[in-house]
C-alpha positions as CSV (number, residue, x, y, z in Angstrom):
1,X,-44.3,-57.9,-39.7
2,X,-48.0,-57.7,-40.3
3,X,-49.0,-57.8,-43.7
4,X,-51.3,-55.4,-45.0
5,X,-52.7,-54.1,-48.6
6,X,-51.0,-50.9,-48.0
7,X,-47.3,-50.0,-49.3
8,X,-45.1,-49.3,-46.7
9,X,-45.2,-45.2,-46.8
10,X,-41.1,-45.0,-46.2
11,X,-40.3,-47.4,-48.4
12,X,-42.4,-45.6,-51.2
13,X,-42.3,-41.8,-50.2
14,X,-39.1,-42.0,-48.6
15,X,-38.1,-40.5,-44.8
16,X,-40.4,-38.0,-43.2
17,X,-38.4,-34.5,-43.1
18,X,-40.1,-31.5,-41.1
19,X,-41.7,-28.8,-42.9
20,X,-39.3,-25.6,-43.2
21,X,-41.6,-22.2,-42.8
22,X,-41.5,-20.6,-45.6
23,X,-43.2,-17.1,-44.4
24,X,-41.5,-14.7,-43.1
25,X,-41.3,-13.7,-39.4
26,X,-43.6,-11.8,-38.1
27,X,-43.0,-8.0,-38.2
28,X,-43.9,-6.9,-34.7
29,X,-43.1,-2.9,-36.0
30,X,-45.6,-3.3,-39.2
31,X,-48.7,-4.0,-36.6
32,X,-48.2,-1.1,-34.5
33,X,-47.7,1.2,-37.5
34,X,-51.1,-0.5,-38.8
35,X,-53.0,0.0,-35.8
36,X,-51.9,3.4,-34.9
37,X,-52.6,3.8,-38.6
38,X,-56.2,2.7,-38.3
39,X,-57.1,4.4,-34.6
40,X,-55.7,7.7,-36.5
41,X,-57.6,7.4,-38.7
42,X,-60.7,6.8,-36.4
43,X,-60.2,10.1,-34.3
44,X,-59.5,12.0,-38.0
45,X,-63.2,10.6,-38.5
46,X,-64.3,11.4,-35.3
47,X,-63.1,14.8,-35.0
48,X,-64.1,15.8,-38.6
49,X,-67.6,14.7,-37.6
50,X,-67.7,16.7,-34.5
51,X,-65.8,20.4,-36.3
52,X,-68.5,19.8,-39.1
53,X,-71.6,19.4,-37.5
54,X,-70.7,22.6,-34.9
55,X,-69.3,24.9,-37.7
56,X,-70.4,23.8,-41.6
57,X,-69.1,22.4,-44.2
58,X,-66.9,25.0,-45.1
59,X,-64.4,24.4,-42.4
60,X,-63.1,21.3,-43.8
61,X,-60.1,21.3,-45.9
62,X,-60.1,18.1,-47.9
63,X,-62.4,18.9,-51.0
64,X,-62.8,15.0,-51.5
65,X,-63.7,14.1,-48.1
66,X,-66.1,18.0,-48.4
67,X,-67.7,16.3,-52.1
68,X,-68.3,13.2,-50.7
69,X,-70.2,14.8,-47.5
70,X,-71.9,17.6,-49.4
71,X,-73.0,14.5,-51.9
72,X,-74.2,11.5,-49.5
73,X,-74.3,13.4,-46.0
74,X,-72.2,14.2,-42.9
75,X,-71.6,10.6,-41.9
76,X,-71.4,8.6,-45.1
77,X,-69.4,10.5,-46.9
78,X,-67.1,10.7,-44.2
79,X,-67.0,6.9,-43.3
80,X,-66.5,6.0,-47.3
81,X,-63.7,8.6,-47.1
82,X,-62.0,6.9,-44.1
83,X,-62.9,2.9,-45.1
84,X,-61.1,3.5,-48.0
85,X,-57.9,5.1,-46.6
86,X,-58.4,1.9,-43.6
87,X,-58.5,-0.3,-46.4
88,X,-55.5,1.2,-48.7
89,X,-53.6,1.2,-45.4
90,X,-54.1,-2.4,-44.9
91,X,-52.8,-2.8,-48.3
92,X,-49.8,-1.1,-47.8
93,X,-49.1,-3.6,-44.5
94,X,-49.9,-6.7,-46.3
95,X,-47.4,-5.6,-49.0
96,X,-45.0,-5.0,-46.2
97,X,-44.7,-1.3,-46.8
98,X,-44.9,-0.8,-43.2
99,X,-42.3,2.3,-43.0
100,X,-45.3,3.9,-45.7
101,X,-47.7,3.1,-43.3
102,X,-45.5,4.1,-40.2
103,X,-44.8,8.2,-42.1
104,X,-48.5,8.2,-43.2
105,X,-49.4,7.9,-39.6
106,X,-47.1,10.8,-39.0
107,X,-48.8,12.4,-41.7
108,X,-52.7,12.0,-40.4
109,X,-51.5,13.2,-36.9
110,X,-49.7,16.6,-37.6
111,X,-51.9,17.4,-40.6
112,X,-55.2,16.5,-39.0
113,X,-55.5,15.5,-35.9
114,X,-53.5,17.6,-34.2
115,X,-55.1,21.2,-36.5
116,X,-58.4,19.7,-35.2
117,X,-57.5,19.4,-31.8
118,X,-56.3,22.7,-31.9
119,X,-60.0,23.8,-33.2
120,X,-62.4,22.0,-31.3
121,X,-60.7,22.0,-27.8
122,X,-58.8,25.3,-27.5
């Protein structure tokens, strides 16, 4: 054996043992809740854009997100209003609420997208 100035690391430290994973696996059903999440949330944006810059102010239904736009404008308001619910529902995933985010989903499709499809294309 060569000798050396270093201590022999498994005589000191002991055997080498394999690092067990300690996160959990990943949750294939939490991303597609998150990014159906996120793109409805994208065409609630889109589509409240569109309905109220053809027929006012008046015709949406959320007074927050109507505040927000009568306050900063059309388009900021709007974004700020929609960053923040991308951003809470990105908290909710990373928390692992992903059946929240999955029924909130749900939620932004029957209660907005779909009304808005029904005003702006039929």
């Amino acid at each position: 054996m060569v000798a050396s100035a270093y201590a022999d690391p498994v005589e000191l430290f002991g055997r080498w043992l394999p690092k067990v994973r300690n996160t959990p696996p990943r949750a294939y059903f939490g991303d597609a809740a998150l990014v159906a999440f996120l793109l409805a949330q994208c065409f609630d944006g889109v589509f409240t854009y569109v309905g109220v810059v053809a027929f006012g102010i008046g015709i949406e239904a959320n007074p927050v997100v109507a505040g927000l736009m009568m306050q900063f404008g059309h388009g900021p308001g709007l974004l700020s209003a929609k960053a923040l619910a991308g951003g809470l529902g990105i908290c909710l995933h990373l928390l692992q609420v992903h059946g929240a985010v999955a029924v909130l989903t749900g939620f932004y499709v029957a209660a907005a997208i779909a009304p808005w499809s029904l005003i702006l294309f039929f």
